[in-house]
N, C-alpha and C positions, 0 to 999 in steps of 0.2 A: 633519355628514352621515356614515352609517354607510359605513363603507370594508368592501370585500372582503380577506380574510386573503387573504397574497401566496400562500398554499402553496394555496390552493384557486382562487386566479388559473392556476398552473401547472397544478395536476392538469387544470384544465378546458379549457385549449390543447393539453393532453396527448393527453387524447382526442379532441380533435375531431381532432388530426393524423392519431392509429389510425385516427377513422371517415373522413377522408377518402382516406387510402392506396388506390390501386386494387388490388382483391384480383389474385392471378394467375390469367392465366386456365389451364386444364387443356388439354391437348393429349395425346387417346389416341392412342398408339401403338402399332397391331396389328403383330406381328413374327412371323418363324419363332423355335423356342426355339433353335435353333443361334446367332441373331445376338444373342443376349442379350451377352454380354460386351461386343460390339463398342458394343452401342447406349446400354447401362448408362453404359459409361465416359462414351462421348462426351453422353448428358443429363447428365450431373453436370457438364461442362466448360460446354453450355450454358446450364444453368439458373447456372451461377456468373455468366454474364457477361448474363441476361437475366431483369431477380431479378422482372417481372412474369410467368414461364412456370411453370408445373408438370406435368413429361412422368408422364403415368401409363403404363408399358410393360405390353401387355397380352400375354403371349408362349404363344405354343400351337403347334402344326402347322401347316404349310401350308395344311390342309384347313380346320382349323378358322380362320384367317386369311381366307382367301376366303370361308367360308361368313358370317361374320361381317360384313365387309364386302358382300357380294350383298344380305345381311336388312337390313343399314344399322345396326348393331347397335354403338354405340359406339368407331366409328371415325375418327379425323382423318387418321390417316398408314396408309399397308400396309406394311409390308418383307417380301417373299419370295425364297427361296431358288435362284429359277427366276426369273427375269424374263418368262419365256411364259407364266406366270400370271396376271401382271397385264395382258400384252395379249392374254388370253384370255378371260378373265374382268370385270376391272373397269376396262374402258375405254368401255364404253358411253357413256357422260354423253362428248360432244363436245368438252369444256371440259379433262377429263382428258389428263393424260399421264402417262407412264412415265419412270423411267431406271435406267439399269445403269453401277452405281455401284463395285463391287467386281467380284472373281474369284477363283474357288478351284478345288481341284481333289480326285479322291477318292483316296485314300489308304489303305495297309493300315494300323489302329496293334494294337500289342500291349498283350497285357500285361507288366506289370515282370516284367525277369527271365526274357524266354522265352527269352534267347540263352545259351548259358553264355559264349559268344568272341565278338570280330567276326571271327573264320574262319567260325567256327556261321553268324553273320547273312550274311555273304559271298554262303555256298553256298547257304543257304534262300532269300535273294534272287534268287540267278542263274535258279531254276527255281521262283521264287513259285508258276505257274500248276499246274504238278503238286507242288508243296507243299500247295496247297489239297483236291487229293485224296484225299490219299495221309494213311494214318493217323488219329489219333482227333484230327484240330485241332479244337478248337472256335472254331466263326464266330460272328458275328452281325451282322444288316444293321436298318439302321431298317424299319419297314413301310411301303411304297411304297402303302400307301391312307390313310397321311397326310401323309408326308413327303417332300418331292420326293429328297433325298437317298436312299430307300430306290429309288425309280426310276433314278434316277442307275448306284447299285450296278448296278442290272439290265444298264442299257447297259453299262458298263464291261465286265460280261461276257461282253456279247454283241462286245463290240469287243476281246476279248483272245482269244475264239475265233479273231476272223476274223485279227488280226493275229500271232496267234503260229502260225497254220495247226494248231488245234486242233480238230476237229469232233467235237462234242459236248460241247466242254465245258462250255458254259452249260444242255446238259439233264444233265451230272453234276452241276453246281451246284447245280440245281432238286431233284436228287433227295438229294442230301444234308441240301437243306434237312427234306425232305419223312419222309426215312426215321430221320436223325441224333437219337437222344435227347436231343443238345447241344444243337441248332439252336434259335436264340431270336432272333425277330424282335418291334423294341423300338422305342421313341425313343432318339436319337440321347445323352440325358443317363444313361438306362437302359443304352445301352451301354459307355457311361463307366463306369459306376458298376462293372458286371459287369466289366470289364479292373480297373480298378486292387483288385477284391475276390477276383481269381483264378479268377472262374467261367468264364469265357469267353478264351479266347486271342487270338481277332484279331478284329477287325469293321472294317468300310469306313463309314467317316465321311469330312469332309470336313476339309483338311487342316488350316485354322482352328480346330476344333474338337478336335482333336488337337492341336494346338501349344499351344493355350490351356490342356488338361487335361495339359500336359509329361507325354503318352504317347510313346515308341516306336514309330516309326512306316516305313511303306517305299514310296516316293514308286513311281507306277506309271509305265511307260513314257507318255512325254507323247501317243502316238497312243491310248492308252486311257484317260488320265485323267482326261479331259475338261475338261483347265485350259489348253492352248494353240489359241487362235484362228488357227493356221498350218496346225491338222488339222479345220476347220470342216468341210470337205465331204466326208473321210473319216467323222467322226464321223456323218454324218447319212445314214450309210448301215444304220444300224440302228437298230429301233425298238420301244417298247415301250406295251402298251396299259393305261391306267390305270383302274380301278374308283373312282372317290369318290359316295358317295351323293347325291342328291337336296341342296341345288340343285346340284350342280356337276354329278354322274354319268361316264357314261364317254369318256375321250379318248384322244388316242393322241401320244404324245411322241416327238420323234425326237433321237438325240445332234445336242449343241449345246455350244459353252464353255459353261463353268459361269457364268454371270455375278448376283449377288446382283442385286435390282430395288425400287424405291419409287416408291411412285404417292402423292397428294396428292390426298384425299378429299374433303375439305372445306374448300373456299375462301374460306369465309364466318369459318372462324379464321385470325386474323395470325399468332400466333405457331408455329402448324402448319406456316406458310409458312416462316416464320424460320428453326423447324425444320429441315426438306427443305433451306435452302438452305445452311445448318452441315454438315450431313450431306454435301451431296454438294462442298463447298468443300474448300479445302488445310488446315485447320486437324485437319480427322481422320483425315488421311494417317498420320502417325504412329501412332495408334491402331490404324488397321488393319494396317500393317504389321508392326506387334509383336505380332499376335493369328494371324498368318499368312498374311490376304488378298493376294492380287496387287491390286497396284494400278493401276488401269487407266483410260484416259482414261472421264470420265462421258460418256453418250450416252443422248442424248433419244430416244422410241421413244411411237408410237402407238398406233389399233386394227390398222393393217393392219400384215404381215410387215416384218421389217425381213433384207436379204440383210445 
């Protein structure tokens, strides 16, 4: 009787093992571009320990995050920078929920080298608010009709007005922007770029963002920085109105802690779910707080307001 060669015995259990492997499945993850490091790291730790996943990060603006999500556009997971987006926005489907999962706060960072001393940084700290207007600083803020952090900025100024007993100074801000040949409103990695290339001197980012790109940076009085939950109902005394086109359009935001948010699109993927639940567990504690997040109890969140 003719016998099978042993080596063509093995090649042919070889394959059938490849064909029968179950492929991974893909889990799109729509993100703000600010959480990229934080989400980056933490899919490499899960996809180590869950070898059927493959996280595809899909990272853009806010705007473009929600708008993508609203069209249905290749999304399993949202992560945004605003949790009142997602219970704004993409909480319709009844099935949905929200959480807010991190915390941050806005922050001035420099560029290398603006201090000559820390006496220099001491005193330019003590009076940040009229450092800002005084002389040729160049700023830079994200655009607040993509980025929630560019809105963010806005509040903060409108709440360092009210609290340092300054009036007008969020319409000198306005006009700096408007009349400054400096003035350059960017994404948040554009403003990175412009600090550590020397073009721009300071810009308000969020402090995560800044710790991660080891900038220099000057943490704001915590009743304007929008990172402590003990100033919720000062904070929400000032407010700002947002333009984003068509599907989203215009709303209006009011100071709120900063609290990062992720909704869970699509239920019909497990490993999506898997996902969301690595994400918001003890295991990426650490990550976050070596990237600068405050870490803060997770908390479930609906359509309707949460006090």
């Amino acid at each position: 009787m003719w016998k099978r060669p042993v080596g063509m015995t093995l090649l042919g259990l070889l394959l059938l093992a490849v064909q029968c492997r179950p492929q991974p499945t893909e889990v799109r993850l729509c993100h703000a571009e600010v959480l990229s490091p934080f989400l980056q790291e933490a899919a490499q730790v899960f996809e180590r320990n869950h070898l059927t996943a493959r996280i595809r990060r899909l990272p853009s603006g806010d705007l473009e995050v929600v708008s993508r999500a609203l069209q249905q556009q290749d999304c399993d997971l949202a992560a945004l920078t605003d949790w009142r987006l997602i219970r704004r926005f993409l909480l319709s489907d009844p099935h949905r929920e929200g959480f807010r999962f991190l915390g941050d706060e806005v922050v001035l960072a420099l560029r290398p080298g603006f201090f000559a001393s820390q006496q220099e940084k001491e005193s330019w700290t003590a009076g940040w608010p009229q450092s800002l207007l005084a002389g040729e600083l160049r700023f830079g803020l994200a655009d607040p009709e993509r980025q929630a952090i560019g809105f963010h900025t806005h509040l903060v100024w409108k709440l360092t007005e009210a609290h340092f007993a300054r009036p007008g100074f969020y319409r000198s801000m306005l006009q700096r922007l408007q009349d400054s040949p400096s003035r350059f409103i960017a994404d948040p990695s554009r403003l990175v770029d412009q600090l550590k290339a020397g073009s721009l001197d300071s810009a308000f980012l969020y402090r995560s963002t800044a710790q991660h790109n080891n900038l220099d940076l000057i943490r704001l009085p915590s009743e304007v920085s929008l990172g402590e939950a003990a100033h919720r109902d000062s904070y929400g005394r000032v407010f700002f109105s947002v333009a984003w086109p068509s599907p989203v359009g215009r709303f209006e935001v009011g100071g709120d802690p900063i609290r990062h948010g992720i909704c869970l699109l699509n239920h019909s993927n497990r490993p999506a779910g898997r996902l969301l639940d690595f994400l918001l567990g003890p295991e990426t504690g650490e990550i976050a707080r070596g990237q600068g997040f405050a870490i803060i109890p997770v908390e479930r969140f609906g359509a309707q307001a949460m006090q």
